[in-house]
N, C-alpha and C positions, 0 to 999 in steps of 0.2 A: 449182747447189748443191742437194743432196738433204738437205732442213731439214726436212721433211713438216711445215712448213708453209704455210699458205694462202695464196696468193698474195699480197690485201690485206695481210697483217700486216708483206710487207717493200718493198710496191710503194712506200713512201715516203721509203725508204730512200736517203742517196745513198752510192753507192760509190764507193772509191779504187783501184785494184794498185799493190801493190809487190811487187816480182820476183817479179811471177806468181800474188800470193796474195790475192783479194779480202778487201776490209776496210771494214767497215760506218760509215758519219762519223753519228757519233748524241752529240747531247748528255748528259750522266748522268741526267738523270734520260728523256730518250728510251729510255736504254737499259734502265733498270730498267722503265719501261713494258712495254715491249717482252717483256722477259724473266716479265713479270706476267702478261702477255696469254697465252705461251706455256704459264705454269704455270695456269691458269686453267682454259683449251681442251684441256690435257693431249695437248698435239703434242708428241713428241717431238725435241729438238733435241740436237745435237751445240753446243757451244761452246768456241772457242779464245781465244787471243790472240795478236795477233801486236807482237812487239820485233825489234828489231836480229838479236838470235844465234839466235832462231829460225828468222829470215827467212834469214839464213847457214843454218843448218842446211836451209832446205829447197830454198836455189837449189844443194844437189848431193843430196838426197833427193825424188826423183819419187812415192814413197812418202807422206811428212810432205805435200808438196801436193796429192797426190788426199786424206787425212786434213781439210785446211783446204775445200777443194771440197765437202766434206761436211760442214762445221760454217757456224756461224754468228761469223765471226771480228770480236775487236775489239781497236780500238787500243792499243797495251801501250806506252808510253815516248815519249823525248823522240826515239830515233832515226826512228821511223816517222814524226814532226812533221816529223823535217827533210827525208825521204823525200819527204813529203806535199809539201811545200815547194818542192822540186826539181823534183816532176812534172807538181802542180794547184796551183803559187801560195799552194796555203795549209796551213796544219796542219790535221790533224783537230779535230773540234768539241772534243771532250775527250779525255782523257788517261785513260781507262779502266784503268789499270793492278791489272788483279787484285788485286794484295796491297792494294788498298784498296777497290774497286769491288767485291768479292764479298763482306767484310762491310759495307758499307752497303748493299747491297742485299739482305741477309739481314734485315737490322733494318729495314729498309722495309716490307717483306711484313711484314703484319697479322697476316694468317690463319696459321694453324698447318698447318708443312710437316714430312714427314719427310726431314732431310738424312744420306742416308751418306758416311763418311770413309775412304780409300783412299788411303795411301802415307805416305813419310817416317820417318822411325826411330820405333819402339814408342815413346817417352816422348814425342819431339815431338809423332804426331799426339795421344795422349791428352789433351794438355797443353791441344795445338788446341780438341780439342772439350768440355773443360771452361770456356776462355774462352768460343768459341762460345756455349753454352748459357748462361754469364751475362751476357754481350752481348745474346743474342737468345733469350730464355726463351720466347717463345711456341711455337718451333719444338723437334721433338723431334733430337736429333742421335745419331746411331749410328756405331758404329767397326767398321766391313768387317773392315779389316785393316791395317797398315802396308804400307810398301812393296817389304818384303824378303820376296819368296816364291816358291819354285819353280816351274816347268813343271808337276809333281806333286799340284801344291797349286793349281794356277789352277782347274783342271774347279769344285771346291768352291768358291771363292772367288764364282766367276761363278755358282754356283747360287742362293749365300746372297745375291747382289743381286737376282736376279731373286725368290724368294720375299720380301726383306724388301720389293722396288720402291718405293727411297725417291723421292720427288718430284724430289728434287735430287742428282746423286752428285757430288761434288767429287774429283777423284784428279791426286795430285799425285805424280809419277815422274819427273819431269823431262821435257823435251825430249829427241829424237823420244818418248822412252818412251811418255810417255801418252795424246797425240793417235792413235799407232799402234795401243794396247792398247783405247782407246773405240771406235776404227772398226772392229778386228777383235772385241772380245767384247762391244759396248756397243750395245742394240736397245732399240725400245718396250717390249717386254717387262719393261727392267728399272731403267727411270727414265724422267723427262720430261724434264729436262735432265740432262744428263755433261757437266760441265765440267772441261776441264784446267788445274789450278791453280799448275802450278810449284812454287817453293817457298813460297808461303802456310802451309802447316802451320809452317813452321821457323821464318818470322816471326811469328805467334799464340801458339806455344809461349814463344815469346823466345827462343831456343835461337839464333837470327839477330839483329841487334839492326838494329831499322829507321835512318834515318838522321836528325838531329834535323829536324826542321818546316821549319825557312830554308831547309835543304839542298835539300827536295823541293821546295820553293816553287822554287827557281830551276832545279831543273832536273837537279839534279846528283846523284841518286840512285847512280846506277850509277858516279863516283867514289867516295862511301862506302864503297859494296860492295868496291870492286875494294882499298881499304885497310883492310878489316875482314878480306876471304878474298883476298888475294893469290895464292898458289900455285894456287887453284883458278881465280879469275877471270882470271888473266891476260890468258890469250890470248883469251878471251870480247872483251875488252874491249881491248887495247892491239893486239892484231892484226884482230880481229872488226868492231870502228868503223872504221877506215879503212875494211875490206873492204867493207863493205857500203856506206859511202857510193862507195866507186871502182864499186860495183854496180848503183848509182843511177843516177849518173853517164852510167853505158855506156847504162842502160836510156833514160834521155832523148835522148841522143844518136839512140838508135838509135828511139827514139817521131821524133824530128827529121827522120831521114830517111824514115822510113816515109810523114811526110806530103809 
């Protein structure tokens, strides 16, 4: 993993794979340490997350896994639990699931950072970074761009990160999109962390509506979703779960025989 950083900061690390993609087992507030330390020493890092349908998505993209190879990945949901469960006996330490683990760990950090924002429809992320900024007033927050923009339009896009070089860039494009987009135009040069955030802007704006408290408490997030956006989540979800556990599955079998 090409993290530039120092070896100490992740030699305490324990790690898990699933289909192929390392995955950091860190407690929440490990992780926010961690991600402290990084913004501190001003190393630049690549960060992901890895769920259920990304991990679909990248056991037929060789692509989106050299992207994770190259970041600092952490646990996203209940599926990767049950992954973790199948292959090392146990869930991950926590449930880091971006859409909440990247603002608590924005309103952790003390010190005043510059955050830019990158993707999702013009009103959503604006929306974003006005909540942002009254959640976490210490921090300054700046809006790149949305996430609708040409080939044309990228050369400028990537310049004006590079001259603003916020501390933190957050860009959320979706799966492969955005993991693909920080490895090919995302260097020291023009942040200390890039992180891919999904759909977080859609859920900040409101524009998504999160699912009530019990519901996450138990686990069940990704049912809400799939009866809030049905036509889009379907198959994410009613063909993508199975898949990926029958993916597991194969992979312990096959960890089985290897021993």
């Amino acid at each position: 993993m090409n993290t530039h950083v120092r070896p100490s900061a992740l030699s305490q690390i324990t790690w898990k794979t699933i289909l192929g993609v390392r995955v950091a087992d860190l407690g929440w507030g490990e992780a926010i340490g961690l991600l402290a330390q990084l913004l501190e020493e001003g190393r630049f890092t690549r960060v992901g997350f890895l769920n259920a349908h990304n991990a679909n998505v990248a056991a037929t993209n060789p692509e989106l896994v050299r992207a994770f190879e190259d970041s600092l990945v952490l646990p996203d949901g209940l599926g990767v639990d049950i992954a973790a469960k199948i292959l090392y006996g146990a869930p991950f330490t926590s449930n880091l699931n971006g859409t909440d683990f990247i603002p608590d760990f924005l309103r952790q950090i003390r010190w005043s950072l510059r955050v830019g924002l990158i993707g999702a429809k013009g009103p959503n992320v604006e929306r974003a970074l006005t909540r942002f900024q009254a959640e976490c007033p210490q921090h300054r927050f700046i809006l790149v761009n949305d996430g609708y923009f040409s080939a044309d339009e990228e050369p400028a896009i990537i310049e004006r990160i590079r001259r603003i070089r916020p501390d933190i860039l957050l860009v959320a494009l979706g799966v492969p999109a955005q993991e693909l987009w920080i490895r090919r135009n995302i260097d020291e040069r023009h942040c200390t962390l890039a992180m891919a955030v999904g759909a977080l802007f859609d859920f900040m704006s409101g524009a998504v509506p999160r699912a009530p408290r019990f519901v996450r408490a138990i686990r069940m997030e990704w049912l809400f979703r799939l009866m809030v956006e049905p036509v889009r989540l379907w198959r994410r979800y009613i063909l993508g779960n199975p898949l990926f556990i029958a993916r597991v599955l194969r992979e312990r079998i096959l960890r089985g025989h290897a021993r």
